[in-house]
C-alpha positions as CSV (number, residue, x, y, z in Angstrom):
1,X,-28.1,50.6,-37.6
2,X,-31.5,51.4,-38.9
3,X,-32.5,47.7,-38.9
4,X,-31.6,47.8,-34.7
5,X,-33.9,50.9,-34.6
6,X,-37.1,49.5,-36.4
7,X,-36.1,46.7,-34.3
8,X,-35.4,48.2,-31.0
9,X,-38.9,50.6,-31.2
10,X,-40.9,47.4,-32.6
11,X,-39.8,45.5,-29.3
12,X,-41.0,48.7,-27.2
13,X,-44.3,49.3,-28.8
14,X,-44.8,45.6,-28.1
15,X,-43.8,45.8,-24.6
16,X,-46.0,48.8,-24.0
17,X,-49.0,47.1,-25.8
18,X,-48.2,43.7,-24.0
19,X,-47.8,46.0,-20.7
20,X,-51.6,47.8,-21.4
21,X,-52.9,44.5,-22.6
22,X,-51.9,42.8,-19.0
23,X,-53.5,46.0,-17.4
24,X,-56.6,45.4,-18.9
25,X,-56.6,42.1,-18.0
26,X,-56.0,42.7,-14.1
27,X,-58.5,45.6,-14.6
28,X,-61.2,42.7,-15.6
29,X,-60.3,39.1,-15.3
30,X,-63.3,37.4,-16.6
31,X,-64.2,40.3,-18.9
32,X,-62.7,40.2,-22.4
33,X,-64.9,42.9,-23.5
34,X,-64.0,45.2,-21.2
35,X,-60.5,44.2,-21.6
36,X,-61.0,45.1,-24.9
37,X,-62.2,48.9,-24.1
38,X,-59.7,49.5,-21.5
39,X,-56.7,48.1,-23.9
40,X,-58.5,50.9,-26.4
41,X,-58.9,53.8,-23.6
42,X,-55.4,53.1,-22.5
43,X,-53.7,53.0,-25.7
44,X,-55.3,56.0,-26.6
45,X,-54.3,58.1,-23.8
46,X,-50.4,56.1,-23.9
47,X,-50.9,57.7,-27.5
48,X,-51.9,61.5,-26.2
49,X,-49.1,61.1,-23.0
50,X,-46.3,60.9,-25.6
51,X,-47.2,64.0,-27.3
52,X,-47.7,66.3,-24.5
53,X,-45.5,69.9,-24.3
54,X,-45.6,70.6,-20.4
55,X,-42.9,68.0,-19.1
56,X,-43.2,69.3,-15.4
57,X,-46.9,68.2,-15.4
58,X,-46.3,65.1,-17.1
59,X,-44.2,64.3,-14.2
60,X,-46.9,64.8,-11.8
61,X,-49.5,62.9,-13.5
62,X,-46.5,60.0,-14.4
63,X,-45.7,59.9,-10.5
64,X,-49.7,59.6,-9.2
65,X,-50.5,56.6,-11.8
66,X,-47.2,54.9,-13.3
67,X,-49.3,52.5,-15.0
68,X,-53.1,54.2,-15.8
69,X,-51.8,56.0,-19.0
70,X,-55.8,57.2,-18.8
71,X,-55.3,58.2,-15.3
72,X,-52.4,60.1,-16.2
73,X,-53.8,61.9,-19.6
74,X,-56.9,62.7,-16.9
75,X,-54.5,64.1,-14.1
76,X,-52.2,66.0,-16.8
77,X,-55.2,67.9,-18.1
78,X,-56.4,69.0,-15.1
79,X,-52.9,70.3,-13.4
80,X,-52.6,72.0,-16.9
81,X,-56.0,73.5,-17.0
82,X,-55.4,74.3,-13.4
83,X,-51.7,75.8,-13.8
84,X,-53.0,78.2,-16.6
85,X,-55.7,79.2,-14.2
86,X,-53.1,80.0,-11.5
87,X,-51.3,81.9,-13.6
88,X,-54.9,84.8,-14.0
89,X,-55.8,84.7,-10.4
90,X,-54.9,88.4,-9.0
91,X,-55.0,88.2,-5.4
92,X,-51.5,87.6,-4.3
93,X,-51.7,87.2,-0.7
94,X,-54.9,84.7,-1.7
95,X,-52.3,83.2,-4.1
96,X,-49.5,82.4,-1.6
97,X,-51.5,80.8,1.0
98,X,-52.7,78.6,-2.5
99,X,-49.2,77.8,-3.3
100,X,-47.2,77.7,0.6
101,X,-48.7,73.9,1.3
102,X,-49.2,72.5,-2.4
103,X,-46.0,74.0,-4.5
104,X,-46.5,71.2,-7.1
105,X,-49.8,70.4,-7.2
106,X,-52.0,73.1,-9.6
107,X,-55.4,71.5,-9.0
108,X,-54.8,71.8,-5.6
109,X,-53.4,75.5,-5.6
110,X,-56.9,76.1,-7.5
111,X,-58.8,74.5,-5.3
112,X,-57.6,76.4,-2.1
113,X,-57.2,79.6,-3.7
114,X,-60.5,79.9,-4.6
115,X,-61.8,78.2,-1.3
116,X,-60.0,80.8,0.6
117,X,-60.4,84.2,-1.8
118,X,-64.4,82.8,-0.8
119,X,-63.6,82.8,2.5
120,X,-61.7,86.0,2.3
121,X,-64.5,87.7,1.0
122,X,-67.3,86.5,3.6
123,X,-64.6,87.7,6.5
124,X,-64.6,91.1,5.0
125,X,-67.9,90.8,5.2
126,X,-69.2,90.1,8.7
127,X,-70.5,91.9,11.4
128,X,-69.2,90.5,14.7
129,X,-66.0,92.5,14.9
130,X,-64.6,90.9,18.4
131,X,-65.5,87.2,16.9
132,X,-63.6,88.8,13.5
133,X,-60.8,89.3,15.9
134,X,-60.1,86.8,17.6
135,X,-60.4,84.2,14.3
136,X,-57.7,86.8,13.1
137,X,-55.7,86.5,15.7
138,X,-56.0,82.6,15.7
139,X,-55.3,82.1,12.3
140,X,-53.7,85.2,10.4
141,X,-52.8,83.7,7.1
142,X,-55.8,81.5,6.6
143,X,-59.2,82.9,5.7
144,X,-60.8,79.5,6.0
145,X,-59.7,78.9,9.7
146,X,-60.6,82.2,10.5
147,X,-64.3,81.4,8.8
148,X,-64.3,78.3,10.8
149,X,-63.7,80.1,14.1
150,X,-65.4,82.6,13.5
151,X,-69.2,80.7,12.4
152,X,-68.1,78.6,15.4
153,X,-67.5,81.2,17.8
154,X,-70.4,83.6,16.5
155,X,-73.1,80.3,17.1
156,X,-72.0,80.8,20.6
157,X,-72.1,84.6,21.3
């Protein structure tokens, strides 16, 4: 039994090398040394992919690159970084406009909430109140749109 399970991971860590190996390869067909670096760089992050803790991020970054293992370490540490930033923010009507179109996709929550929570702040802070309306009314759960409306409606009046 234990000579079938040297035997068995041997095969895989071949297959996985052989698989990075014909990666690189495609990557840079006439390029051996750069073959050579992106068999290292994609080794290494194959390497770091196996050890991470959050499995529902690993997901995320496994499903946008199947086969970049750097792509993935790249996308796992940002939808980490970005997941533990979600989890600080303190506006919570900011937060659910942030998390309503992209549920599984942290950089993305980040990314809006902060765009709107901007946003949110320069429509508090305007002085056409009828443009500030009728943006409102437009769009009542989007601070963007309604900042979109209203620079576009305030060139005008």
């Amino acid at each position: 039994l234990t000579l079938v399970l040297i035997s068995s991971i041997t095969s895989f860590s071949q297959s996985i090398e052989s698989k990075i190996r014909e990666f690189a390869r495609r990557e840079y067909p006439d390029d051996v040394k750069m073959q050579e670096y992106i068999y290292k760089k994609q080794m290494s992050a194959y390497n770091y992919m196996q050890t991470v803790s959050d499995t529902e991020v690993e997901k995320i970054a496994i499903a946008e690159y199947p086969e970049d293992y750097s792509m993935q370490q790249y996308i796992y540490n940002k939808q980490v970084a970005s997941k533990s930033y979600m989890k600080t923010v303190t506006d919570y009507e900011v937060k659910r406009i942030a998390t309503k179109d992209y549920p599984n996709d942290y950089s993305m929550q980040q990314y809006i909430y902060n765009k709107q929570l901007a946003d949110k702040e320069y429509m508090s802070n305007v002085t056409n109140y009828s443009a500030k309306a009728k943006a409102k009314s437009e769009y009542p759960n989007d601070y963007s749109m309604q900042k979109y409306i209203y620079d576009k409606l305030f060139v005008f009046i």
